[in-house]
VOSEZA-952321 format. One record per atom (N, C-alpha, C): residue number from 1; residue in three letters; z, x, y. Coordinates in steps of 0.02 Angstrom, whole numbers, plus 50000, padded with zeros to 5 digits. Layout:
BEGIN
n	res	Z	X	Y
NUM	ALA	Z	X	Y
...
end
This chain:
BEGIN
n	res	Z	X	Y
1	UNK	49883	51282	49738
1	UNK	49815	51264	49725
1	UNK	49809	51187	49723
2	UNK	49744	51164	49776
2	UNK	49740	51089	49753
2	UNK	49749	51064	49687
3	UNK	49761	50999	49664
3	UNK	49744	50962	49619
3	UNK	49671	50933	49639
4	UNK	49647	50910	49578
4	UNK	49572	50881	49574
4	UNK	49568	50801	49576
5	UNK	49612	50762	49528
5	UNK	49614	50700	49494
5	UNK	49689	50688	49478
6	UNK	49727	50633	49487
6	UNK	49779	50616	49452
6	UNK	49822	50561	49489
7	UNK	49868	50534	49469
7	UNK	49930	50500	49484
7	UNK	49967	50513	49525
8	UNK	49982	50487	49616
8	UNK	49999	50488	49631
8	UNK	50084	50442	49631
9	UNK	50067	50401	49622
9	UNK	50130	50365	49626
9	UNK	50152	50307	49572
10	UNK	50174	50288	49534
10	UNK	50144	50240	49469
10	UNK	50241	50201	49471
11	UNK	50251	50132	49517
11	UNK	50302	50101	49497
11	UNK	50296	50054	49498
12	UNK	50353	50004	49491
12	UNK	50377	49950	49458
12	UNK	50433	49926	49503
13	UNK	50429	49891	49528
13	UNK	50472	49850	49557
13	UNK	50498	49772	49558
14	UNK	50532	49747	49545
14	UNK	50560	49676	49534
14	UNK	50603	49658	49596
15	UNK	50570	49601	49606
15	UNK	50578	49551	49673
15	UNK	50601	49480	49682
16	UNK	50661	49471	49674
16	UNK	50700	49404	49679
16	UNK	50677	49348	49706
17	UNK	50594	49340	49683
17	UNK	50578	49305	49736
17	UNK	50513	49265	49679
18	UNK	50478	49217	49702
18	UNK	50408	49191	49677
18	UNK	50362	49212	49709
19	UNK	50306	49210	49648
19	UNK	50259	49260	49661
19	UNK	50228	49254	49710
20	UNK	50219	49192	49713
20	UNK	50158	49155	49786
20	UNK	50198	49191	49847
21	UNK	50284	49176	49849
21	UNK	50298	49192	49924
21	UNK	50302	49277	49926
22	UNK	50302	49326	49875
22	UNK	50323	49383	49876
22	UNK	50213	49411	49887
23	UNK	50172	49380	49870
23	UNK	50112	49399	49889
23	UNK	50094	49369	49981
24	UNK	50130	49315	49971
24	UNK	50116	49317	50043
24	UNK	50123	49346	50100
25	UNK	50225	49357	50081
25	UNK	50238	49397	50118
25	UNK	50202	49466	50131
26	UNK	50163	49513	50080
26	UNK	50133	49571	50061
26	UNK	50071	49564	50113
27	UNK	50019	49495	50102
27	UNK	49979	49501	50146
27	UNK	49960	49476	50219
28	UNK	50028	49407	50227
28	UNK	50037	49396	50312
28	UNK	50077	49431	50318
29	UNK	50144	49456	50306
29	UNK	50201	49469	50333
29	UNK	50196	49551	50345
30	UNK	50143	49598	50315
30	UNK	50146	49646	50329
30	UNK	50158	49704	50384
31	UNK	50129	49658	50431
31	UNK	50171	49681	50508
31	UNK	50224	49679	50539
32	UNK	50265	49626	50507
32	UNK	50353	49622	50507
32	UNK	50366	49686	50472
33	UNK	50350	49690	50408
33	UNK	50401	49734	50365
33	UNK	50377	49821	50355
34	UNK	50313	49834	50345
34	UNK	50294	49894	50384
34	UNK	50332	49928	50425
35	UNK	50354	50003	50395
35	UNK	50388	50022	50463
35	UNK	50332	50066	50491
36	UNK	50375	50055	50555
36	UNK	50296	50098	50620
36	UNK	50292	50193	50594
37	UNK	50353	50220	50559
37	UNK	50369	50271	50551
37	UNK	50311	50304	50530
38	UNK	50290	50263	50453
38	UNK	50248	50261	50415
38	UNK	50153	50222	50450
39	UNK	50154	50226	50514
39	UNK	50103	50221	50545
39	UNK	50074	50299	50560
40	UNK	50008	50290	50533
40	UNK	49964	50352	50563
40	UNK	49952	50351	50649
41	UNK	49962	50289	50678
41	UNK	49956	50297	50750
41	UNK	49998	50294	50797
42	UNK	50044	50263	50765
42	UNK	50119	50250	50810
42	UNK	50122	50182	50816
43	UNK	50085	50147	50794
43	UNK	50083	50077	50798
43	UNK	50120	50027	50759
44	UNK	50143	49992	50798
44	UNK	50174	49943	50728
44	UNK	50129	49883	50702
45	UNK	50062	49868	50706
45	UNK	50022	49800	50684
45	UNK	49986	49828	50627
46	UNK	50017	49807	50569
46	UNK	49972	49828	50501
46	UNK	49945	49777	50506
47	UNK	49882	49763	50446
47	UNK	49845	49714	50460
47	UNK	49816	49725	50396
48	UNK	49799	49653	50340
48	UNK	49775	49653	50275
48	UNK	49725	49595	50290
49	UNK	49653	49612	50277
49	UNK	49605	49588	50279
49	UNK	49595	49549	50179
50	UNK	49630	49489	50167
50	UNK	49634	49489	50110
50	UNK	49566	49452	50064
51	UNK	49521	49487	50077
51	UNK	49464	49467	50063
51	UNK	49423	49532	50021
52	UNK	49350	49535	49974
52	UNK	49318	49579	49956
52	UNK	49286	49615	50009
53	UNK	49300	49667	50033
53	UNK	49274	49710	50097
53	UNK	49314	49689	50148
54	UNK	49372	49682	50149
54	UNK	49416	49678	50199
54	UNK	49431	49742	50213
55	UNK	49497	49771	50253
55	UNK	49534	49813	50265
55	UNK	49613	49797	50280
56	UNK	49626	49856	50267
56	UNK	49687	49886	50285
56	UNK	49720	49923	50347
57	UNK	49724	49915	50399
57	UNK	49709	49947	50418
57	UNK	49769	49941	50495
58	UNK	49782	49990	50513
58	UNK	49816	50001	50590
58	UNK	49797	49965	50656
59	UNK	49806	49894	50688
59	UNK	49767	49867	50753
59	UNK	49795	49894	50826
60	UNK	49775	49957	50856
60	UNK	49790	49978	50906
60	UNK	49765	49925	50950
61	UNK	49725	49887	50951
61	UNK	49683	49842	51006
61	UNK	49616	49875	51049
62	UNK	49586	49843	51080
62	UNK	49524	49849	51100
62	UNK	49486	49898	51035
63	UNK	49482	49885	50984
63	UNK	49432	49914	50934
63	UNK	49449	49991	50896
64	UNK	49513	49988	50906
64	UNK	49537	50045	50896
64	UNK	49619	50046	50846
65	UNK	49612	50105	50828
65	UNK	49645	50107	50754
65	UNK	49634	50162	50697
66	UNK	49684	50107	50638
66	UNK	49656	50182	50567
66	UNK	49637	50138	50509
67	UNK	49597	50148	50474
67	UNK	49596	50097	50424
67	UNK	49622	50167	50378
68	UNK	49655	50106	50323
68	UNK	49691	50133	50267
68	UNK	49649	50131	50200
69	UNK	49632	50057	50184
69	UNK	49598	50036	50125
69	UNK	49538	49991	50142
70	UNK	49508	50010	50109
70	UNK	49446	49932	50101
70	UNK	49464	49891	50038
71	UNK	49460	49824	50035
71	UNK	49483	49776	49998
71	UNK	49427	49775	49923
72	UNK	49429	49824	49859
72	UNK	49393	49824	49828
72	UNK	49380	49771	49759
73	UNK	49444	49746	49766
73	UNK	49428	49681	49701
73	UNK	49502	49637	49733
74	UNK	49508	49576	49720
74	UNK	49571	49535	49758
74	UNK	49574	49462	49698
75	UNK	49637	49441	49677
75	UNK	49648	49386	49652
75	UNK	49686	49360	49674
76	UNK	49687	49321	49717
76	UNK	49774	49296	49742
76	UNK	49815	49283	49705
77	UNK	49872	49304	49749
77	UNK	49952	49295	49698
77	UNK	49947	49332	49652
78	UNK	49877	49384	49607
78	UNK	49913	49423	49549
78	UNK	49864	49490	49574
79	UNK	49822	49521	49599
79	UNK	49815	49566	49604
79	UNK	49764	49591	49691
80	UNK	49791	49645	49703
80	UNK	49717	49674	49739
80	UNK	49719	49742	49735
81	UNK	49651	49755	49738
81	UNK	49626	49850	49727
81	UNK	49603	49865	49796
82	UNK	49634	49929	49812
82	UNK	49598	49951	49865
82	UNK	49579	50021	49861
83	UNK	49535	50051	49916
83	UNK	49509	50100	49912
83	UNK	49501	50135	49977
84	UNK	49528	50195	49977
84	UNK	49540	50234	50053
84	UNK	49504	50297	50038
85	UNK	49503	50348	50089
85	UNK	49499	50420	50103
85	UNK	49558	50452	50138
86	UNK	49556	50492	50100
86	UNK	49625	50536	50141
86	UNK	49593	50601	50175
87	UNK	49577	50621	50218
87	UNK	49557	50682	50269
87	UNK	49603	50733	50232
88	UNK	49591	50797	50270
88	UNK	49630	50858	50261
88	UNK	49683	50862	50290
89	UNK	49701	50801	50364
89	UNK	49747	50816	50404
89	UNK	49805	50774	50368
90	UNK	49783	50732	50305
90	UNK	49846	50704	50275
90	UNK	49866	50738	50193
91	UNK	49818	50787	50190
91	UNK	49801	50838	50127
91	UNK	49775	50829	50096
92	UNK	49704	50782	50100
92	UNK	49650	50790	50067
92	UNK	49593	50834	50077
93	UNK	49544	50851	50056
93	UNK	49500	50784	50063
93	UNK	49496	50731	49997
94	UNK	49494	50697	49991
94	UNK	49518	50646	49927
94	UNK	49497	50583	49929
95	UNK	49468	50547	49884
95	UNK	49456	50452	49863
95	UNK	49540	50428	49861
96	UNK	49534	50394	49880
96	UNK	49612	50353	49827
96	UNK	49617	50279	49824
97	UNK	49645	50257	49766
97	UNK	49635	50195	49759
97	UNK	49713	50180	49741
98	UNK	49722	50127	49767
98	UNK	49785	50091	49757
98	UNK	49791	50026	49743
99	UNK	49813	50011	49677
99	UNK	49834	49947	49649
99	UNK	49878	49915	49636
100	UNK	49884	49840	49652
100	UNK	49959	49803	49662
100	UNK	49950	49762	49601
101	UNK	49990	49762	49588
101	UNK	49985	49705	49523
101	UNK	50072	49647	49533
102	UNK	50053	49576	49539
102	UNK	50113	49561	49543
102	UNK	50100	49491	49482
103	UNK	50173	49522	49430
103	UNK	50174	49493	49378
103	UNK	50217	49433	49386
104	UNK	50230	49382	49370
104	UNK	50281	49340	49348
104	UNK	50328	49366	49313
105	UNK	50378	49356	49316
105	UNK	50456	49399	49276
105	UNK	50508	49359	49289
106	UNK	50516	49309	49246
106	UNK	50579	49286	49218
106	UNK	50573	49210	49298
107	UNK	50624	49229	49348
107	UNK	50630	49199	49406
107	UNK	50612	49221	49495
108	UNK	50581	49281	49457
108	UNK	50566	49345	49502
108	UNK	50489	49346	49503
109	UNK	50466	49417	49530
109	UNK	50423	49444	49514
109	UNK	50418	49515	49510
110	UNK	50363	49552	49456
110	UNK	50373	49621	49461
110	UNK	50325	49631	49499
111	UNK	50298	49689	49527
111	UNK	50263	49729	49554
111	UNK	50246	49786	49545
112	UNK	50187	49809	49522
112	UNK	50155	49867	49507
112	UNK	50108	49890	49534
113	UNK	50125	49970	49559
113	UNK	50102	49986	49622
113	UNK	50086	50037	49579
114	UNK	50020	50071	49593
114	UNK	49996	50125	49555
114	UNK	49944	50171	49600
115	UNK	49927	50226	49630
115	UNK	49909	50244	49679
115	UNK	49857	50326	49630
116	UNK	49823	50305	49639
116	UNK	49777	50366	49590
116	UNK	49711	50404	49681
117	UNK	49691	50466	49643
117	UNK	49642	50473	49662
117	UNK	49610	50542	49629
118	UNK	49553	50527	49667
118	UNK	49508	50606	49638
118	UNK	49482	50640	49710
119	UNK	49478	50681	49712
119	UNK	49461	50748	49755
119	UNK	49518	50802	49779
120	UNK	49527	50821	49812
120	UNK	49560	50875	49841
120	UNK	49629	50852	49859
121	UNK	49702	50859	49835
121	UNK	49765	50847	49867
121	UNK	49804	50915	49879
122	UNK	49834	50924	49898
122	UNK	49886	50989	49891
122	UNK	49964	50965	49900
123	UNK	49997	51001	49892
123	UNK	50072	50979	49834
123	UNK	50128	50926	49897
124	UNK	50127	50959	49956
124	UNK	50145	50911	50000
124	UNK	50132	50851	50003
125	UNK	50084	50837	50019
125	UNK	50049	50778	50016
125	UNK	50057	50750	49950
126	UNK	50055	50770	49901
126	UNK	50078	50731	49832
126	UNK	50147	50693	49854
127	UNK	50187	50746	49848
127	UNK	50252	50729	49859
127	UNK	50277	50681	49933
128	UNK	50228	50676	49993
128	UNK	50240	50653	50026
128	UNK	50211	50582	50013
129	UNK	50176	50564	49991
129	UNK	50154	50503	49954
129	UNK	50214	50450	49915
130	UNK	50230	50507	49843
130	UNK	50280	50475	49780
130	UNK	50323	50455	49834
131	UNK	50376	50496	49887
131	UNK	50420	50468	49917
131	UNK	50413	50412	49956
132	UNK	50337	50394	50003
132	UNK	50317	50359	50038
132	UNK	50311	50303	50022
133	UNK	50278	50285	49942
133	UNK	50260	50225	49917
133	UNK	50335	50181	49888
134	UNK	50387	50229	49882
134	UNK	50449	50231	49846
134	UNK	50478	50167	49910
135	UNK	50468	50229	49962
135	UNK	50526	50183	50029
135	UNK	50487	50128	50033
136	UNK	50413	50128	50047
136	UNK	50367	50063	50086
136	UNK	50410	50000	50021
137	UNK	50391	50009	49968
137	UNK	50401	49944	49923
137	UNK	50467	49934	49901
138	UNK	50502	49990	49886
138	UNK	50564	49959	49844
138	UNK	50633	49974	49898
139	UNK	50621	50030	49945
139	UNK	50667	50022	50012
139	UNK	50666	49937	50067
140	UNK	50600	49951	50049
140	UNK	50562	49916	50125
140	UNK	50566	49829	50125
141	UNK	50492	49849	50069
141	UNK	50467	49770	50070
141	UNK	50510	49718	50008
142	UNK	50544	49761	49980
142	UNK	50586	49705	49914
142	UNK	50643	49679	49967
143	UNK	50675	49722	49999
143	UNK	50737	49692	50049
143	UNK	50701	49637	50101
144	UNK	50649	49650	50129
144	UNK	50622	49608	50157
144	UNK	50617	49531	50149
145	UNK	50572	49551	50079
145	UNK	50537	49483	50037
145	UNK	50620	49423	50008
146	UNK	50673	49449	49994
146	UNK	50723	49441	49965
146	UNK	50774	49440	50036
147	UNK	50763	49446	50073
147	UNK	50816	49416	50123
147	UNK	50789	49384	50166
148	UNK	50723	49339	50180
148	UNK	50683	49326	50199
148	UNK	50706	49231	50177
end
């Protein structure tokens, strides 16, 4: 049975790195470190519109693509909110909002990634998410940002 509302993914990650270069990397470098795997189109050009009403979104070229998020609140270097739809064909139908939070920590930085939504999920798709957000940030983009 669907879920209605709840927590998709809620971590914490620490990044050997300063904050300024570990946000930058997050919003230029995202097309380096992105894997295409984790593309809804097969594409490898993510793309972060880091602005209020920006996007998120997949650049196939000539006007074509997936958007992921719209850019719903943004502070540089310490936070941005975004806000997507998930269809049925990824197991919604569903809102979801996903928030980065990147703290100062010691010589580092942490990162808190928190991925909520409300409408319709079913249990795959939960679980294909927790694992997804797991590899993108603490597989993916911390090795990145840190050997970089």
């Amino acid at each position: 049975m669907p879920k209605i509302t709840g927590i998709l993914q809620c971590i914490k990650t620490g990044i050997n790195a300063e904050r300024n270069f570990v946000w930058d990397a997050f919003i230029n470098d995202i097309g380096s470190w992105w894997k295409k795997e984790y593309s809804a189109t097969g594409t490898d050009k993510m793309v972060i519109e880091p602005f209020l009403g920006g996007k998120m979104y997949e650049d196939c070229g000539n006007g074509t693509g997936f958007t992921w998020y719209t850019v719903e609140a943004i502070i540089p270097n310490e936070s941005i909110l975004l806000s997507g739809v998930m269809d049925h064909n990824w197991g919604g139908p569903c809102r979801t909002m996903l928030s980065l939070k990147f703290e100062v920590y010691k010589k580092g930085t942490n990162i808190k990634i928190v991925d909520s939504y409300i409408g319709h999920i079913n249990e795959n798709a939960e679980n294909s998410f927790k694992d997804g957000w797991k590899t993108i940030f603490v597989e993916t983009f911390k090795p990145y940002v840190e050997n970089k």
